[in-house]
C-alpha positions as CSV (number, residue, x, y, z in Angstrom):
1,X,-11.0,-27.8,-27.7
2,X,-9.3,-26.0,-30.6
3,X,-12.1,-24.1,-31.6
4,X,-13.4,-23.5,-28.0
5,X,-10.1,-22.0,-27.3
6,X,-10.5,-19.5,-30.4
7,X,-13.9,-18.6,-29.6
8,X,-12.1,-17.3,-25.9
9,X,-9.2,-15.8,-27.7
10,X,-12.0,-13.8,-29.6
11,X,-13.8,-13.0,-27.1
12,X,-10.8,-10.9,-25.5
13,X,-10.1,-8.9,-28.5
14,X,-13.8,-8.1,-28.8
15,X,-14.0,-7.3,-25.4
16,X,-17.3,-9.4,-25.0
17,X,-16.4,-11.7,-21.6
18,X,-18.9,-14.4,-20.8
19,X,-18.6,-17.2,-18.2
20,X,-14.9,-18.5,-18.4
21,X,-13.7,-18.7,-14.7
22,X,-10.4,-19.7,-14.5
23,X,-9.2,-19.4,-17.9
24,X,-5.1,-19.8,-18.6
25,X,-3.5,-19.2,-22.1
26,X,-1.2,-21.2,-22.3
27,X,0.6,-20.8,-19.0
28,X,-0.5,-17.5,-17.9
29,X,-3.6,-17.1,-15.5
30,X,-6.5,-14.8,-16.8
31,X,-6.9,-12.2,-14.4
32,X,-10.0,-9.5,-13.7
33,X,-8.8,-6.2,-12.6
34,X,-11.7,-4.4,-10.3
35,X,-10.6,-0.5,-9.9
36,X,-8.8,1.8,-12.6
37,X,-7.3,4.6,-11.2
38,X,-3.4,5.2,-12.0
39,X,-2.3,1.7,-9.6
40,X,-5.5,-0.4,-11.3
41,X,-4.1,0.6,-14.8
42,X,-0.6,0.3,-13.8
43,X,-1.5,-3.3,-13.0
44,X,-3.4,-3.6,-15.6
45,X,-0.6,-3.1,-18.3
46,X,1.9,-5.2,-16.3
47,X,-0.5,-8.2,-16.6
48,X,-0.9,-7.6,-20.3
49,X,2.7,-7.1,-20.8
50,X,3.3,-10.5,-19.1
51,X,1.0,-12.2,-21.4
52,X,-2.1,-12.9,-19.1
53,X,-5.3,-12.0,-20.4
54,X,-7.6,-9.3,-18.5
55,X,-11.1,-8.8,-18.3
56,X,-11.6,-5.0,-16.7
57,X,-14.5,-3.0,-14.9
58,X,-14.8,-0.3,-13.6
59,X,-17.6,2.5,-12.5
60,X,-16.6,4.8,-15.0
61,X,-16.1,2.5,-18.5
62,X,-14.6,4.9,-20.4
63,X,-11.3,4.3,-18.0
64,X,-10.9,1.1,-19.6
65,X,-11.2,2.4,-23.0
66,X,-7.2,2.7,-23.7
67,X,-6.7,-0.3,-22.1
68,X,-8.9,-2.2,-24.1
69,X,-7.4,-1.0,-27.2
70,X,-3.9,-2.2,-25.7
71,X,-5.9,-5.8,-25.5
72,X,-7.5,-6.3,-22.3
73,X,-11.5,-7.3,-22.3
74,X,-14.0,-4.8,-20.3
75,X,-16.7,-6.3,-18.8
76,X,-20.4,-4.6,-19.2
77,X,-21.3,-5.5,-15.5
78,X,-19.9,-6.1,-12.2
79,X,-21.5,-9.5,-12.6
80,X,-19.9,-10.6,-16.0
81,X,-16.0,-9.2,-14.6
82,X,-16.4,-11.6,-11.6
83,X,-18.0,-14.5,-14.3
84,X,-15.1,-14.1,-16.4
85,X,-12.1,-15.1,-14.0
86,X,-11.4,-17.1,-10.6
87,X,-8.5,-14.7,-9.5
88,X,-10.3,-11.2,-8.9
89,X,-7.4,-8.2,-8.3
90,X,-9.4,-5.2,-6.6
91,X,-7.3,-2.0,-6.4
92,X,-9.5,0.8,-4.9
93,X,-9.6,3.1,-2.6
94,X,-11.0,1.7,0.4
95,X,-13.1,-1.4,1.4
96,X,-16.3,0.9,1.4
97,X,-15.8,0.8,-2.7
98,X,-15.6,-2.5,-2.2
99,X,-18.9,-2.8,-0.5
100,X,-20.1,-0.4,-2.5
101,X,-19.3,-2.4,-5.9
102,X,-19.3,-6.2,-4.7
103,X,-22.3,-6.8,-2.5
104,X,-24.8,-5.7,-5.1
105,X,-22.7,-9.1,-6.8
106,X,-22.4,-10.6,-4.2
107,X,-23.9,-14.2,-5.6
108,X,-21.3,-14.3,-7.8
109,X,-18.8,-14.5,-5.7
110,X,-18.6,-18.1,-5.4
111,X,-15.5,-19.4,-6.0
112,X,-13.7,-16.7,-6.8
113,X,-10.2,-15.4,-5.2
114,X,-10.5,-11.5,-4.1
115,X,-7.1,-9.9,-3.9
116,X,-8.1,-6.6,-2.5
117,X,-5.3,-4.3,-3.0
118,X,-7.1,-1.3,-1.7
119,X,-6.2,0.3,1.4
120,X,-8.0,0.3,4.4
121,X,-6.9,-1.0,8.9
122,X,-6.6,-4.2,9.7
123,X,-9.8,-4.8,11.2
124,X,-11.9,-3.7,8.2
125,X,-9.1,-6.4,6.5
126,X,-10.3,-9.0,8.5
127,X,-13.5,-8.1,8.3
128,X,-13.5,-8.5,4.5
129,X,-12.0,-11.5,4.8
130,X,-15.3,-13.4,6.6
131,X,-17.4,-11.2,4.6
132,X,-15.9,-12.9,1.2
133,X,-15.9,-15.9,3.4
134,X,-19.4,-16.0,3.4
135,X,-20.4,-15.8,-0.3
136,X,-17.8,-18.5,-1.0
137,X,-14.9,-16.4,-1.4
138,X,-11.4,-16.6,-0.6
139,X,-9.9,-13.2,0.4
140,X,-6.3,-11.8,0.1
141,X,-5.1,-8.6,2.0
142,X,-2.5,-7.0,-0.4
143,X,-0.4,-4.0,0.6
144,X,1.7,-2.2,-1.8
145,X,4.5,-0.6,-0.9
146,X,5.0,1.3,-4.9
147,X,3.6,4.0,-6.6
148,X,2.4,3.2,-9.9
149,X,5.3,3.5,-12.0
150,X,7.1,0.7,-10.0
151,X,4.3,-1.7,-11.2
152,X,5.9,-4.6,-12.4
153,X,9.3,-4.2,-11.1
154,X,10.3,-7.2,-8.9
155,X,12.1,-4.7,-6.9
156,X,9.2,-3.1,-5.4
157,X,7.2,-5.3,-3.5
158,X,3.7,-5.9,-1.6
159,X,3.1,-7.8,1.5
160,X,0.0,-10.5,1.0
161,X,-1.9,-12.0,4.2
162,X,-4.3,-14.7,4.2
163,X,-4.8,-18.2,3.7
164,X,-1.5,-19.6,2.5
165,X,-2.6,-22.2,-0.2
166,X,-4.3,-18.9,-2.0
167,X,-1.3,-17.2,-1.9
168,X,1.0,-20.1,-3.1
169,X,-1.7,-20.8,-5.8
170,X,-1.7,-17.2,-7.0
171,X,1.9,-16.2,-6.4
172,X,3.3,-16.1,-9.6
173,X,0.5,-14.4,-11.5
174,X,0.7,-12.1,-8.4
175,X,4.6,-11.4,-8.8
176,X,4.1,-9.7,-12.5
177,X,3.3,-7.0,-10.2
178,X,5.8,-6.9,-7.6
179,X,8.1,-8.8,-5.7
180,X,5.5,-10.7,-3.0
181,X,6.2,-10.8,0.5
182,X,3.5,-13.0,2.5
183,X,3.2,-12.5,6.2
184,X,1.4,-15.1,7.2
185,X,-2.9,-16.3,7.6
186,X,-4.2,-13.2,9.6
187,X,-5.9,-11.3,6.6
188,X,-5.3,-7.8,8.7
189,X,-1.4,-8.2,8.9
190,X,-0.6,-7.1,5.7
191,X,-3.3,-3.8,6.0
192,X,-1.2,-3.7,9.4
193,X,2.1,-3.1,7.6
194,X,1.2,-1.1,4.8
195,X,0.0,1.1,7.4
196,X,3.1,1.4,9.5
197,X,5.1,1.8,6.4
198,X,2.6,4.6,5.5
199,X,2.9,6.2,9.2
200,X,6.6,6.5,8.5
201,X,6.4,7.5,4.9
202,X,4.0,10.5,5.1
203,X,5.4,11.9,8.3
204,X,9.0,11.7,7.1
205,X,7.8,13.2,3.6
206,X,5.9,16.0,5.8
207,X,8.9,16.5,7.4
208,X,11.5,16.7,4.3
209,X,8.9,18.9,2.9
210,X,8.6,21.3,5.5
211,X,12.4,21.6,6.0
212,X,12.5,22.6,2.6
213,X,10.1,25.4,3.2
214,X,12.7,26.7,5.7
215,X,15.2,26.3,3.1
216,X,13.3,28.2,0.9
217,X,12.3,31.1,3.0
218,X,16.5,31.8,3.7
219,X,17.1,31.6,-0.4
220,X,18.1,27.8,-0.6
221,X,16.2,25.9,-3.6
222,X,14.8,22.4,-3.3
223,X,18.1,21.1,-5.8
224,X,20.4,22.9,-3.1
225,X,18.9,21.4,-0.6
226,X,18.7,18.0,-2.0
227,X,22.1,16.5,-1.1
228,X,21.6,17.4,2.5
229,X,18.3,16.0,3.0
230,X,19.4,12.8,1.2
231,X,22.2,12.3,3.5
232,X,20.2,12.6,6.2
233,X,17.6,10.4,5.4
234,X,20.3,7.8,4.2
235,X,21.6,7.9,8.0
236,X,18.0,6.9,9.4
237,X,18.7,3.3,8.9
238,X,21.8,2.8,10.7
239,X,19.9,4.7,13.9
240,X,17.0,2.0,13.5
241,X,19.5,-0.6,13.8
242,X,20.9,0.7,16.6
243,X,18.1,1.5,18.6
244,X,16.0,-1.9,17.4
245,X,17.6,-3.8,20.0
246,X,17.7,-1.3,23.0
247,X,13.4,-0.6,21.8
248,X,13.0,-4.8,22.5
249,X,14.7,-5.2,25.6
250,X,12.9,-2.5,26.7
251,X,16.2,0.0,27.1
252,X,16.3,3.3,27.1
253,X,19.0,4.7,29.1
254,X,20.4,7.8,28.1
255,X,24.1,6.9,27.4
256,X,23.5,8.4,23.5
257,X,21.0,11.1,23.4
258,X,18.5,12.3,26.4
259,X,14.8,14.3,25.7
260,X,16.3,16.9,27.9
261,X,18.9,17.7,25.0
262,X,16.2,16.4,22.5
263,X,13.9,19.8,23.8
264,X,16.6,21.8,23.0
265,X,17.5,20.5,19.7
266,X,13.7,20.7,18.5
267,X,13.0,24.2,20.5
268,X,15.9,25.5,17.9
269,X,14.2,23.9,15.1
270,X,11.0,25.6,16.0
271,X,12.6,28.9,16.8
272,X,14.4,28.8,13.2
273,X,11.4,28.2,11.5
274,X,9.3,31.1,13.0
275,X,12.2,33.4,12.3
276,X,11.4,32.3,8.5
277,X,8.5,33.3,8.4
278,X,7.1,29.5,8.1
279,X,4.3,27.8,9.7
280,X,5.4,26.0,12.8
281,X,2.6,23.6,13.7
282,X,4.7,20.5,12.5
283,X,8.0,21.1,14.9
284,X,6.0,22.6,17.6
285,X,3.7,19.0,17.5
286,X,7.0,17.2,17.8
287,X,8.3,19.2,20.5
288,X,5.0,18.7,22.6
289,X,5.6,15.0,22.5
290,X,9.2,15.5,23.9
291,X,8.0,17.6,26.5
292,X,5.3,15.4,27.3
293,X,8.5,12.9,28.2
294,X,10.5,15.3,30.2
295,X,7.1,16.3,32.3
296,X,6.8,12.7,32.9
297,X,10.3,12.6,34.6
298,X,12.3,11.1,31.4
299,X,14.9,13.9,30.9
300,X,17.6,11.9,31.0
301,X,16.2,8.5,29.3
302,X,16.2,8.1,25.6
303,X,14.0,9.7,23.4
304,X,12.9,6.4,22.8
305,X,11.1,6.2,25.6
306,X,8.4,8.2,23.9
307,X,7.1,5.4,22.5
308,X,5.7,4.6,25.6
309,X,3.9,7.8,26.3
310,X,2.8,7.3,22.4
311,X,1.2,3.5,23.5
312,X,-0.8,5.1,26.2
313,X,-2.0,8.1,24.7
């Protein structure tokens, strides 16, 4: 057992991986790590930091070249990474690399446990799901809500969907990389939330970004700026919790704000922002949607009563 154990241990620091599905050193899971951009490498380092030993491929090998040196094994083929390790942590870009890398594999999928990381909708979630199904696979959706640097801060944290004795089995090799949030069996509800969280991300990013540019055109740097848009963006969750409640019971009387004052508000942004010389497109977008709810006779309501018009676009 001993020397079986040593003949692992030297396969790691060789970076040879053969057959050795399942492997634990001491306490800590082996992992493979399928995908080595900046978040696959991130990971990467937070499982080696946490002790667990990694076995690494990727389409271009010489991405794993610095991370071999740091101690982690590379596998020569797609078949030999999924050989090496039952828990399989994808991180790419979509579920067409997926495709792309695993079903050219796809008989060696048997008994492994694909954490797929990469980002993708929900249905193409669920779809993976049955596909890994299929070829004896169990299938986690992951969504991470960090950048790379937050790897392996239980701060940050990822929602997980799927089938719940995976998860539980996996969870604490799974929380070296972030806190874990599981949302329940459907495979496509964590792709769901990672994309809402990316809807309201990006577009309040766009928008920050583009109020700058205003700021910029009339002479006020980004650092100028910053305490402003801060305070602002620190306000936004005491206006969700307000509105949460009135959004499910359906209520959106005007007793706070209206879209008739809303057009006004937003016609001034867009004004301001033409008078700087800056592209408009972004404030005049918004301001088509309010419109859209005043020419649909809810002047008065809530501006929360575009989300209806949004539901039936």
């Amino acid at each position: 057992m001993l020397r079986s154990r040593h003949r692992i241990e030297r396969s790691f620091q060789s970076g040879r991986v053969g057959s050795i599905s399942g492997v634990f050193m001491g306490d800590k899971q082996a992992v493979t790590v399928i995908g080595l951009g900046p978040m696959g490498q991130a990971m990467t380092r937070a499982f080696l930091a946490a002790g667990h030993p990694v076995t690494l491929w990727n389409r271009t090998a010489s991405k794993a070249d610095a991370l071999v040196a740091e101690g982690a094994a590379r596998a020569d083929t797609i078949e030999a990474a999924l050989a090496a390790n039952e828990l399989v942590v994808l991180s790419l870009t979509d579920y067409d690399a997926m495709y792309a890398i695993l079903e050219p594999a796809a008989p060696a999928l048997a008994g492994r446990v694909l954490v797929n990381l990469s980002s993708d909708t929900p249905e193409r979630a669920r779809a993976a799901a049955a596909w890994a199904q299929g070829h004896g696979a169990r299938h986690l959706t992951g969504g991470v809500q960090s950048p790379p640097s937050g790897i392996g801060s239980p701060e940050m944290s990822t929602f997980y969907s799927g089938p719940a004795d995976v998860f539980e089995a996996h969870r604490d090799t799974l929380a070296v990389l972030t806190g874990t949030d599981y949302q329940g069996s459907d495979p496509g509800r964590a792709a769901l939330l990672y994309q809402l969280q990316m809807d309201i991300f990006w577009t309040s990013m766009l928008g920050a970004l583009h109020a700058l540019a205003v700021a910029r055109a009339n002479g006020i740097p980004a650092a100028d700026f910053l305490p402003h848009a801060a305070a602002t963006a620190a306000s936004v969750p005491d206006f969700l919790a307000f509105y949460t409640p009135r959004l499910d019971a359906d209520e959106h009387g005007g007793d706070v704000d209206n879209l008739d004052m809303a057009v006004a508000s937003v016609e001034h942004v867009v004004h301001t922002t033409r008078e700087s010389g800056v592209d408009a497109a972004l404030p005049s977008a918004v301001l088509e949607v309010f419109r859209r709810g005043v020419r649909a006779g809810h002047g008065k309501d809530s501006f929360t009563r575009l989300g209806e018009l949004l539901r039936s676009a």
